[in-house]
Steps between C-alpha positions, in 0.01 A plus 500: 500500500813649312849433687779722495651355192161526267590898558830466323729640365421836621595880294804608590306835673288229704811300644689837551140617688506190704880480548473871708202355708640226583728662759248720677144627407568820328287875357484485158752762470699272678441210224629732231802636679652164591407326143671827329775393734489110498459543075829732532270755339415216224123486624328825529163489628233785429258518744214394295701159374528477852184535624358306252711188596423527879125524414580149282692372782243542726219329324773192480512521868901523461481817731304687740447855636538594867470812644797740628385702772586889385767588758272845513144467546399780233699287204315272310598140540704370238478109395805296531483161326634119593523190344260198615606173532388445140702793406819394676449112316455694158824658593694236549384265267597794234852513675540154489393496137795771413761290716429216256538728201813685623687196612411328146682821351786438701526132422451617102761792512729285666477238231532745228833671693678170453 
């Protein structure tokens, strides 16, 4: 079987996607809101690019759907998603991969300022 690191490195839309479930399961709406936000309006997801990486996500087993009871019975219930445990490891392997990278660039930049 595949562990977390096999997976990397990850889009940048995946790790944002990730990065806003990490927190707290969330609507899909949700995802694209806090990405939009997280991104500083860098990452814009349409609905469909969106969609289509859940659905991915999915089949990895990185994430999973729960329900959210309608607060009114009439509404239709809407599906939040959360990360599994294979989902959070993903995660943080990724972050762990872009520590490396960043603190290389500091180490690099500083060398060059000299």
């Amino acid at each position: 079987s595949m562990g977390a690191q096999d997976h990397l490195p990850l889009s940048e839309s995946s790790f944002f996607i990730l990065c806003s479930l990490a927190s707290s399961p969330k609507h899909g709406y949700g995802i694209i809101k806090e990405v939009e936000a997280m991104s500083e309006q860098r990452v814009i997801l349409a609905a469909g690019t969106l969609y289509s990486a859940l659905r991915r996500m999915l089949d990895e087993g990185w994430i999973e759907r729960v329900k959210d009871t309608p607060p009114i019975s009439n509404h239709r219930e809407r599906k939040l998603y959360r990360l599994t445990e294979l989902g959070r490891r993903v995660f943080e392997a990724e972050s762990g991969r872009l520590q490396k990278l960043a603190s290389l660039t500091l180490r690099i930049n500083a060398r060059n300022a000299r």
